[in-house]
C-alpha positions in Angstrom: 93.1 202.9 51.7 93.1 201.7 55.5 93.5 198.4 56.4 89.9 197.8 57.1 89.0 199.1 54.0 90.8 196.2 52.2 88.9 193.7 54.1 86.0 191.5 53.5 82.6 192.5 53.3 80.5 189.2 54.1 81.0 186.3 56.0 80.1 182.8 54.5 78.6 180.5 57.2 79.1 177.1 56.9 75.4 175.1 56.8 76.4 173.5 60.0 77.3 176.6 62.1 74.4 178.6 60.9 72.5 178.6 63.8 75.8 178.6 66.2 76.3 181.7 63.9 73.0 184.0 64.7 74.5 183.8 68.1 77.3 185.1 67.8 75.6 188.0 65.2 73.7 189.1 67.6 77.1 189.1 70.3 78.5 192.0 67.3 75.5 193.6 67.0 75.5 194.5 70.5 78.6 195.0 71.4 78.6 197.6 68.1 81.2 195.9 65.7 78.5 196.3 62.7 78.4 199.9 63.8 82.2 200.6 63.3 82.4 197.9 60.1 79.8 197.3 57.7 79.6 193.3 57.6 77.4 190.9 56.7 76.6 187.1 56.9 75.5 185.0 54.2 74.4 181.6 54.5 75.2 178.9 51.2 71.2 179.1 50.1 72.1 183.0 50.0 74.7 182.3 47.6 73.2 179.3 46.0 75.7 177.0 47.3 74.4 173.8 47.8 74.5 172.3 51.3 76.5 169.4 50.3 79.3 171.3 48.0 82.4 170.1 48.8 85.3 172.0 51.0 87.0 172.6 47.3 83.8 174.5 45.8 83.3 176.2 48.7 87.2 177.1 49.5 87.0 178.4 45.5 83.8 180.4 45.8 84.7 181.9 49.1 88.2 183.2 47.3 86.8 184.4 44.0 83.8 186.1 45.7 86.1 187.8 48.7 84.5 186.3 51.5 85.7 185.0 54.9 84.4 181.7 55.7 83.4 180.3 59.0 83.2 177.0 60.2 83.5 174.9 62.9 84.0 170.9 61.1 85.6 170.8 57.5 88.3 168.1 58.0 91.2 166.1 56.3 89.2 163.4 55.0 89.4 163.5 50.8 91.2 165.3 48.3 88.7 167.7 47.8 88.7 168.5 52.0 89.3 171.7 53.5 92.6 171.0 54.8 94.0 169.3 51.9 92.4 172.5 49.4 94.6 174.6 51.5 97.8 172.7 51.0 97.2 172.6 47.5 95.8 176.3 46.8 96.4 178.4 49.1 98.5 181.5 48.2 99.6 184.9 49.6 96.4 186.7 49.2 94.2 184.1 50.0 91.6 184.7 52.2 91.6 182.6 55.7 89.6 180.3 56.8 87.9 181.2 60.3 87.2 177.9 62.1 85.5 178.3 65.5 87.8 176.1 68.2 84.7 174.8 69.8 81.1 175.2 68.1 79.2 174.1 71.3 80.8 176.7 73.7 79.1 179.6 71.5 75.8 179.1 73.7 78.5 180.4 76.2 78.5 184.1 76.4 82.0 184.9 77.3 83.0 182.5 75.2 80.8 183.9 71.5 82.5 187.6 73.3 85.8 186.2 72.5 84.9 184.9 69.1 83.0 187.8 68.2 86.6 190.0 69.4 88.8 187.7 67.4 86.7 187.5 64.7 86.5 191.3 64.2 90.2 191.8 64.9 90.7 189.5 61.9 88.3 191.5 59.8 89.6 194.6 60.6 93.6 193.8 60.2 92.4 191.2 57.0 95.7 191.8 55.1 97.7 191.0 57.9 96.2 187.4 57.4 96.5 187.1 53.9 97.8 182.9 53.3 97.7 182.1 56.3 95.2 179.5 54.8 92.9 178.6 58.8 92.3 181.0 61.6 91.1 179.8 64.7 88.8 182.0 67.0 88.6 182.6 69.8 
């Protein structure tokens, strides 16, 4: 099996990035990343994930369903946060977490190029990223 074939096959987009995230779809569409790597993105109504789950459920689905997630704003704030669940659980074959450095420059198009680059460089070489619990693009 190649590397890329060990990867995920969906992206989970965090509620608050969703429309940040059509952007930046429509960058891989046309730059043909979803030609070479069949990916898809799923929003939490997709996967009936409520919008206000907490970072934990989310971190947990995310793992058990072998998705990547991207975001842009969990935070330290709580035990059940996204930073603190990755203290706590993550593990050498956990999937990363994708943040995006800076939500607002997506309307940027060089910018949502370099995320869209970074993003698929993580997709495609996944196992090289295995724990390393937060990934940020670009």
């Amino acid at each position: 099996m190649t590397e890329a074939g060990q990867g995920a096959s969906a992206i989970l987009v965090d509620h608050n990035l969703e429309g940040h995230a059509t952007l930046l779809w429509g960058t891989l569409l046309a730059q043909g990343w979803l030609d070479l790597y069949p990916l898809r993105i799923v929003r939490f109504s997709d996967v009936g994930l409520a919008r206000n789950s907490t970072d934990r459920e989310v971190w947990m689905f995310v793992q058990a369903s072998r998705m990547l997630l991207l975001t842009a704003n969990r935070n330290m704030a709580g035990e059940d946060s996204l930073e603190q669940v990755l203290r706590t659980e993550n593990h050498a074959d956990a999937l990363p977490v994708i943040t995006v450095s800076d939500s607002d420059r997506l309307f940027e198009f060089h910018y949502r190029e370099l995320c869209a680059e970074r993003l698929m460089e993580i997709v495609l070489y996944l196992p090289n990223y295995l724990g390393a619990a937060r990934l940020f693009i670009p």
